[in-house]
N, C-alpha and C positions, 0 to 999 in steps of 0.2 A: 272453361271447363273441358276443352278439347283435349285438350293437351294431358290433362288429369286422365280421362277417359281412355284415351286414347292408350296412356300408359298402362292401366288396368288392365286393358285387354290384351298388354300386349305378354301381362303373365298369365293367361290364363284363367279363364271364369271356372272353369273345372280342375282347373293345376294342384293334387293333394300332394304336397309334402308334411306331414303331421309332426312337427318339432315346437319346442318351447326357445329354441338356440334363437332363429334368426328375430322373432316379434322381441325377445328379451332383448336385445342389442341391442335393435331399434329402438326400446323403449329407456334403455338407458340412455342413451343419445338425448332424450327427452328429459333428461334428469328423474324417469322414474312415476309420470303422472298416474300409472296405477295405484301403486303403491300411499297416494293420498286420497283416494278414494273409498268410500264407503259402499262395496260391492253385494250384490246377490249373486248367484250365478244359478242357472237352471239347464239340468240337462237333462237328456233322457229320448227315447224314439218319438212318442208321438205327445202333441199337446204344449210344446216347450215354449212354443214361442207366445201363444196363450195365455199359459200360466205367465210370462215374464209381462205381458201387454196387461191383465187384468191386476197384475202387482202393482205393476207403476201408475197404473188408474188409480186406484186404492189411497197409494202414497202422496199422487200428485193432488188427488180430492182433500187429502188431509192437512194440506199447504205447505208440502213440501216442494224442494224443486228436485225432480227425479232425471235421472238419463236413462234413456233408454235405448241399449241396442240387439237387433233384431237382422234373421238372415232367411231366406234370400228377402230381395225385394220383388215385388210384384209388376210394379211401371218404374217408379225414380229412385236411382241409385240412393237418394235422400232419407229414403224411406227406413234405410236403418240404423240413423245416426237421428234421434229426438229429445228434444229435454222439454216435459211437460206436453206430451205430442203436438211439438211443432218440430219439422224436421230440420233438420242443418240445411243453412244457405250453400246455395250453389257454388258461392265466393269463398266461404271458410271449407265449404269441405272439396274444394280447387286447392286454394291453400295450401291446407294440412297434407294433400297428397302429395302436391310438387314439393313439397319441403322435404315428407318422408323420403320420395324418391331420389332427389339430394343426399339424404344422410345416408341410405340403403346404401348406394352406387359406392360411398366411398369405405364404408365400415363393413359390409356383407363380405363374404365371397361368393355366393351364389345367389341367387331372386329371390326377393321374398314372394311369398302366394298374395294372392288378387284376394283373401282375407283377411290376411296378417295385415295389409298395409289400410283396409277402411279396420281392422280393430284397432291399429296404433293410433289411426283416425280420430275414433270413438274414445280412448280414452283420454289422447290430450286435450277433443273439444271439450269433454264433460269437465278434465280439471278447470280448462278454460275458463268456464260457465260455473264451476264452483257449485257443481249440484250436491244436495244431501245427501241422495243413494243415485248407485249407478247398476239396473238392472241388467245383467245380461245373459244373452241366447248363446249357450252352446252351439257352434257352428255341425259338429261329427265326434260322436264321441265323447271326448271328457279330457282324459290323460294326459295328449298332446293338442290340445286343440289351441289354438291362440289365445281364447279368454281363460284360459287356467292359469294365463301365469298372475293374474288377480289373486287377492287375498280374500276372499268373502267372509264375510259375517256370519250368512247362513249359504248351507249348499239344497238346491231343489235336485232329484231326480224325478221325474214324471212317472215315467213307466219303461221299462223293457222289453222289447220284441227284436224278431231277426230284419237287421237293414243294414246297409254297409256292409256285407258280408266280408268282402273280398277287404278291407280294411282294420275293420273289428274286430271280425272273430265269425267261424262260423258254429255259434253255437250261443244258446242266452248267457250261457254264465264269462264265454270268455268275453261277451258286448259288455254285458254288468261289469265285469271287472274294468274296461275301459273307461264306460260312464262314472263310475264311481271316485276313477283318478281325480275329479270335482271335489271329494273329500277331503278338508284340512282338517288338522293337528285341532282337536276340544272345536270344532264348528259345528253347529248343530244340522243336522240334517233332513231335510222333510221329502217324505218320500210316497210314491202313488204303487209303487213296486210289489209283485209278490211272486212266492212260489220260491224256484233256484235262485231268481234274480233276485230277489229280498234278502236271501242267505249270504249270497256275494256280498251285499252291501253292508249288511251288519257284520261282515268277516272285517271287511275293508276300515271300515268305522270304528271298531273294536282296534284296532290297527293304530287309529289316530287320536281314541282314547273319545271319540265324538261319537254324541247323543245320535238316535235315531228315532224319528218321532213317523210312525207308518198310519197311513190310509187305514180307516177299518180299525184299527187297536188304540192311537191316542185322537184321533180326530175323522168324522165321518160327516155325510149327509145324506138328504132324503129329499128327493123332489117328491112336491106337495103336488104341484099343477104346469102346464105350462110355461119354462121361463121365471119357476119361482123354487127355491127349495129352504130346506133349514142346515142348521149348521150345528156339530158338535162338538167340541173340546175338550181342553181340559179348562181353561179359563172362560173360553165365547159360549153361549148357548145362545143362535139368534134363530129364529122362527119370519117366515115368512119374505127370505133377500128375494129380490128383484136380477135378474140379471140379462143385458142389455146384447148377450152372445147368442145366437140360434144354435140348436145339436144338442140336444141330450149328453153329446159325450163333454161340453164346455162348463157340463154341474160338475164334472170330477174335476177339472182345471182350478174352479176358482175354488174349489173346496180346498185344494193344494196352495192356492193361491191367499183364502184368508187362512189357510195355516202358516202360512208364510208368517205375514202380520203377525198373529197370534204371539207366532216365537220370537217376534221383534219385541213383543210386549213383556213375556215371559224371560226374554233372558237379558234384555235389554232398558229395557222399561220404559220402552217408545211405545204411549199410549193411545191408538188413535178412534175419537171419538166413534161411535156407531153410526149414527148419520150419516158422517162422511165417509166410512165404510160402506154405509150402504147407496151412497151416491156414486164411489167408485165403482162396484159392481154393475149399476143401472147406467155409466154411462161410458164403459170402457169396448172401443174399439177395435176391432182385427180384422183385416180385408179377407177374402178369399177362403174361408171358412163358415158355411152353412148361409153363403152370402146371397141374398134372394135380389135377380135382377127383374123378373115379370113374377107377377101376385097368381094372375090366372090366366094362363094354367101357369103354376109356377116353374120359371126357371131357374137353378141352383148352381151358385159356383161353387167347390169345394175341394182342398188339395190333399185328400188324401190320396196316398202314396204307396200304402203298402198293406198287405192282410188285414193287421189289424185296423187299422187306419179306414179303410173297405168295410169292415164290420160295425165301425163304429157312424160308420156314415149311412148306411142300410138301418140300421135302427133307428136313427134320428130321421130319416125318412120315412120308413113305416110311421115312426111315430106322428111325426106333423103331415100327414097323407095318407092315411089309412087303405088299407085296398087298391091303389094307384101304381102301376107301373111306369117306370121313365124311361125315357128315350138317352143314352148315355150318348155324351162327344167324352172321348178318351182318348189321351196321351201318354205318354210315359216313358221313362227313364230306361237305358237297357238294364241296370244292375238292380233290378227290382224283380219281384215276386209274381210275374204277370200273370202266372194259373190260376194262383191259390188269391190273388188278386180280383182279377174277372170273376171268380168263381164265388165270390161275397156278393158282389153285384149281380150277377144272373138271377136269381128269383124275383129281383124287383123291377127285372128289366125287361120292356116291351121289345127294345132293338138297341142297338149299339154302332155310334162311327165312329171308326177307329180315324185317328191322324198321327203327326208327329209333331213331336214338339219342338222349339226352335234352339235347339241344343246340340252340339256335336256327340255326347251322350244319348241321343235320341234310340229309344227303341223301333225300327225301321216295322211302319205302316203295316206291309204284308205279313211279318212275322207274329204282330199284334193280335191283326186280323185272324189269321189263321187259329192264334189260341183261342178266342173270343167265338171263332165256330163251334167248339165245343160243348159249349153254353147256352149259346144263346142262338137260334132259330134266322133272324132276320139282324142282319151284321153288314156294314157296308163301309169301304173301305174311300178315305178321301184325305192324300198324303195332306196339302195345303192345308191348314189351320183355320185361315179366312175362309176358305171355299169353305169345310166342315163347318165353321160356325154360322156362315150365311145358310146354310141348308139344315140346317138344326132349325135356327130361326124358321123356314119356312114352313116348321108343322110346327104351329100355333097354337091349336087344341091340342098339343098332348104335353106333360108333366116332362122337363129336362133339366139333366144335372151335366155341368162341365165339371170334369176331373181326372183324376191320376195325375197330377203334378203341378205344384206351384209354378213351374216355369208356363204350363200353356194355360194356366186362371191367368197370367200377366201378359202373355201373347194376348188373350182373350178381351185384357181391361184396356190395353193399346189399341187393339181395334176400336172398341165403343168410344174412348176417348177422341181417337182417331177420326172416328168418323162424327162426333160431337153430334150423338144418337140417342136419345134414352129408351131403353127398348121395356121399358116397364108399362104393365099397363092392369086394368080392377082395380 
């Protein structure tokens, strides 16, 4: 696997080149494994990869055999190449890299991206493995991003907010127009979208002559209690799901998510019993999202990223904490929203340590800090990640959440692994 590894890195973990040219090449070199695949694809700013984990729950509880891939990873590269969540072998996803990077070197004329080559990955293991549906996570975007040269069945968009600016667009409707490039010719559409960026999307869809089925207008829901809500369609009416996600903001996912179903039911006539629907929502997994490492006082991993993402995480707090402030460990990315970021978290927050994350995209420590003065009162500054997370640990009595970026929740899961520590405890 070194040698694979090794090759990854040597394109760049951060390398955007945003084209459909070089992943197509490659995948014709493959004789086209997308292309016999029975795809979803989901895109959108926040909740995508969620929505794609709680689908393939869904599908895989219904006895199907699903693929599932998903970006970034949190600890192992593995983690986002799965069929039925067991993740690809070390040895097949060895393999499929040195092979691709075999065929790249002689058919490219330029690198492909350190995405492009685990998605060419991902879709010849799944043809491989011969799965029924093959879910997959938009990496940025939509348009150009390497899983769009997929055919889908259905296209998910989540929702719309400013991220990727300096890529996308800076503005919602030029990002919608991006994410939307997900849209094919009569696919139906399931969407959590509204406002301008809903308008893009049915502009775009009207375009492709394809259905849009929206949050709120053809399917809704309503949390009952805790962890449980009901659903409503046009075909489902189910009262009382279970759902096995922590965060308030994971009832909009899977409500996206069994609309998904729904329209596999409705335009397809893939029926899948209740039950097992309601077994996939109770027992579908996602790391690093509303993830509780200590009970009491609890500690919280959670990668949101960006404004909304901040807003959605602060309610889900409030909500299962009533009256409680946290002590925040925060990292983050420089091309993120760091004000208007911090500035969601400040009300809930007793203090804040700022770090960096282990990225050459990293937003550098002091700069962090300094926004994070603004805010919040008692703020302290500890570049090391380990240093920061052993000193978070050491106030024990107080409520702590780790966030601002999936890359430092996986810095974070490497430590505990690392140090083979369970720091739970109540």
């Amino acid at each position: 696997m070194r040698d694979a590894v090794n090759y990854l890195n040597s394109l760049g973990l951060h390398r955007i080149n945003l084209s459909l040219d070089r992943i197509s090449t490659i995948l014709e070199s493959f004789d086209n494994p997308h292309h016999k695949l029975t795809c979803i694809i989901i895109a959108g700013t926040n909740g995508k990869g969620s929505v794609a984990a709680i689908t393939a729950s869904i599908l895989g509880a219904a006895g199907f055999k699903v693929g599932l891939y998903t970006s970034p990873h949190l600890v192992n590269l593995s983690e986002r190449i799965r069929v039925n969540d067991e993740e690809i072998s070390v040895s097949d996803l060895s393999r499929l890299i040195m092979k691709i990077k075999g065929k790249a070197s002689k058919i490219l004329t330029e690198r492909p991206t350190y995405f492009e080559v685990l998605t060419a990955a991902a879709f010849e293991f799944f043809h491989e493995k011969q799965v029924d549906y093959a879910v997959l996570e938009v990496g940025m975007g939509g348009r150009f991003d390497a899983t769009n040269v997929a055919n889908p069945i259905i296209s998910v968009i989540t929702n719309i907010y400013l991220d990727h600016t300096e890529y996308l667009g800076n503005n919602i409707a030029k990002i919608a127009y991006e994410k939307a490039g997900v849209i094919k010719h009569r696919v139906p559409v399931v969407t959590g979208a509204d406002g301008s960026a809903l308008n893009v999307i049915r502009t775009e869809a009207e375009k492709r002559s394809a259905t849009v089925l929206c949050m709120g207008r053809d399917f809704s829901s309503k949390s009952e209690k805790e962890a449980y809500f009901s659903y409503r369609g046009h075909s489902f009416n189910l009262i009382d799901l279970e759902l096995s996600l922590p965060g308030l903001y994971q009832i909009n996912n899977a409500t996206l998510a069994i609309a998904t179903i729904e329209t596999l039911y409705e335009r397809f006539g893939i029926d899948i019993d209740e039950k097992r629907l309601r077994t996939g929502l109770s027992t579908a997994a996602w790391e690093g999202r509303m993830e509780t490492l200590r009970l009491n006082p609890p500690l919280i991993l959670d990668g949101a990223h960006n404004p909304s993402s901040a807003y959605a995480l602060r309610s889900s707090l409030t909500h299962a904490y009533p009256e409680k402030k946290f002590l925040f460990l925060i990292g983050m990315l420089a091309d993120k929203d760091h004000e208007n970021y911090l500035k969601q978290l400040s009300s809930i927050a007793e203090g804040m340590i700022i770090t960096e994350i282990p990225s050459e995209r990293h937003m550098p420590a002091e700069d962090l800090a300094n926004i994070a003065r603004r805010y919040v009162d008692s703020v302290r500054l500890i570049k090391d990640p380990e240093a920061a997370f052993i000193e978070l640990k050491k106030k024990n009595s107080t409520p702590a959440c780790i966030t601002g970026s999936l890359y430092l929740i996986g810095a974070i899961k490497k430590l505990i692994i690392g140090n083979s520590a369970s720091i739970r405890k109540g």
